[in-house]
N, C-alpha and C positions, 0 to 999 in steps of 0.2 A: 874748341869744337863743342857742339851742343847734340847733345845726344837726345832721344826721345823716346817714350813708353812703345815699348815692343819691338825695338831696335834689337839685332844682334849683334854683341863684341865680345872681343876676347882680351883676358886679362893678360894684360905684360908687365904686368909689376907690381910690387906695394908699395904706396906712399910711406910705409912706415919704414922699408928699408931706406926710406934719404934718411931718417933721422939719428940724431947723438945716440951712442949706446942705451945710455941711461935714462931716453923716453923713449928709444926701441924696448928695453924691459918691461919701462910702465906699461907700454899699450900693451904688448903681450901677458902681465901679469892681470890686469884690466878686463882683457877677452877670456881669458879662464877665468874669473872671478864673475863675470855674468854670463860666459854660456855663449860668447859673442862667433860666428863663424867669419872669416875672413874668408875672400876673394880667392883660387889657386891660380899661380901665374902658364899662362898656357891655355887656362880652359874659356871653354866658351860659356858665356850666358845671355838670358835676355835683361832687359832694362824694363822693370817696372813702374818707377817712378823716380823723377829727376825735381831736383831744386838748387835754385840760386845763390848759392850763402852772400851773407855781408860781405865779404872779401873780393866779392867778384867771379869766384871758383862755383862750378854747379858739382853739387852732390849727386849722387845716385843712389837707387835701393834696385835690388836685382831679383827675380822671379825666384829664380833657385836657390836666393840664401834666405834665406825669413829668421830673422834675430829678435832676441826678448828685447821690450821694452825696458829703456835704461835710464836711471835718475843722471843728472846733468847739473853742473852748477849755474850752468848760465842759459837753460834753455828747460822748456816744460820736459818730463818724463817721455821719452818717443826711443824708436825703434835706430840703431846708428843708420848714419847713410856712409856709404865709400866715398871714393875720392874720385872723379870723372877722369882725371886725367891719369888713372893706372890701367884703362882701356881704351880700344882702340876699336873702330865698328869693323864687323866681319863681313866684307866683299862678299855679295851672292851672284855671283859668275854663273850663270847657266851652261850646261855644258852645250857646246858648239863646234864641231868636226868640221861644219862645212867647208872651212878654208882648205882642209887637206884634203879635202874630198876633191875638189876644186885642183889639187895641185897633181890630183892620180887621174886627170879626165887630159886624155888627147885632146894637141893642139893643134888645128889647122892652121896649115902655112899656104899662104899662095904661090902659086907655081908658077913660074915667067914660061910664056908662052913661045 
């Protein structure tokens, strides 16, 4: 799914919980070690800015988290991005009565003569 700048979704999980203990620690010792804020599962945000990694997977950056700039081994100094696929976009269903409204209105039957 490709998501796009000012989309709203809500996080349902962190990519980090698929991972082996022992690179669940790194990324967590990692994110206190730069100040990094991570996603909450449940909450809603918007979509800032989105990119397509080499892998085929598209990253994300979100309105409401803004993270320091982080050194990288294998990419320039830049800001992390999430993982697209720990959100999911948030349905904006307008509220709409009228079907019940509809179901409380008398029904005229015709009458055999």
């Amino acid at each position: 799914m490709a998501f796009y700048a000012g989309q709203k979704v809500v996080c349902v999980g962190g990519s980090e919980s698929r991972l082996p203990d022992q690179a669940r620690k790194f990324w967590a010792h990692w994110r206190r070690q730069w100040g990094v804020a991570a996603p909450s599962k449940g909450s809603v945000y918007t979509i800032r800015e989105t990119r397509n990694r080499k892998d085929g997977t598209q990253g994300v950056r979100l309105i409401e988290i803004v993270n320091p700039v982080c050194e990288w081994s294998d990419a320039p100094p830049q800001e992390p991005w999430d993982h697209a696929e720990d959100f999911r976009p948030l349905l904006d269903r307008p509220t709409d009565i009228s079907v019940f409204e509809r179901l409380l209105s008398p029904v005229k039957q015709a009458e055999d003569a």
